[in-house]
N, C-alpha and C positions, 0 to 999 in steps of 0.2 A: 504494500500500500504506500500510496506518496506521501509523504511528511506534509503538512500542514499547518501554519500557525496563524496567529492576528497580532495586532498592537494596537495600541491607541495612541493616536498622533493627534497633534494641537493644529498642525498644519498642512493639510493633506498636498496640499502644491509643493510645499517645500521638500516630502516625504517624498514624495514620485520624482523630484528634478532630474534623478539623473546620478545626481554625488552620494557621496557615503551618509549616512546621516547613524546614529545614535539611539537605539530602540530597546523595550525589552519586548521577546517574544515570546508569548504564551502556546506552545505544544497543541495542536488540536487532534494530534493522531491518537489513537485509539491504543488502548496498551496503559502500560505499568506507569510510563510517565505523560500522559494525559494532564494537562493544563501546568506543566511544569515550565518556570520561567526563567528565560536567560538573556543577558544581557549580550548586544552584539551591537559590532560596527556592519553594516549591510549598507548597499545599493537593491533599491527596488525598482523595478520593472511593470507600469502599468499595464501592459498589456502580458498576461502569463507568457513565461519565455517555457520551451518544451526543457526538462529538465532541473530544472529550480522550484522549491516547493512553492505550494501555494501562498498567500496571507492575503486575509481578509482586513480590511482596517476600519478602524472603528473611531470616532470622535469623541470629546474627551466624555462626553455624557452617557458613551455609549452603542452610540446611531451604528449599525454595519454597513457597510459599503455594499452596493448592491453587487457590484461582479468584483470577481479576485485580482488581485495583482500577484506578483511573483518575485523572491527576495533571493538573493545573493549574497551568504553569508562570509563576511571578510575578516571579522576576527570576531572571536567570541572573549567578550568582558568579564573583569573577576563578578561576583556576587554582588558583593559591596561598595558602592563609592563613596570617596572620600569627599564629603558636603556638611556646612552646619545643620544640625537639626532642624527639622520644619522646616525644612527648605522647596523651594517648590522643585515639583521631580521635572518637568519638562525643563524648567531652567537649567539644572542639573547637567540632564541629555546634552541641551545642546552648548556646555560649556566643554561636555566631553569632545565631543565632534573639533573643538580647535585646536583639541592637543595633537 
């Protein structure tokens, strides 16, 4: 079965441009680790590419995108980033993305 996951991005244009962008991806395959989440640097693909798992995205409230895109995973993040508490997470993301 093909790997599939989603995210929830703040800025769906800026998500699909093209460059690396900063995500965590929530597992959607079936199996042991089913909704398991990882942090990754990916470029996405709006139109699904043959070979690269699915992800669906979803806005920060929720909303799912009606058709998939397709993500290209470039390096995968430790767990934890290092940020003040109560920090907002999308800010976070995208302070990652300049390192």
């Amino acid at each position: 079965m093909a790997q599939e996951y989603e995210a929830f991005v703040r800025d769906r244009q800026r998500a699909v441009s093209g460059r690396e962008v900063v995500l965590t991806l929530r597992d959607l395959t079936p199996g042991r680790h089913k909704y398991r989440g990882i942090a990754v640097r990916a470029v996405i693909s709006e139109t699904p590419l043959a070979g690269e798992p699915l992800l669906w995205l979803r806005s920060v409230v929720g909303a799912r995108d009606t058709e998939p895109c397709s993500v290209r995973i470039v390096e995968e993040l430790p767990p934890i980033f290092d940020a003040p508490p109560y920090s907002d997470y999308f800010t976070v993301l995208e302070a990652l993305e300049k390192d």
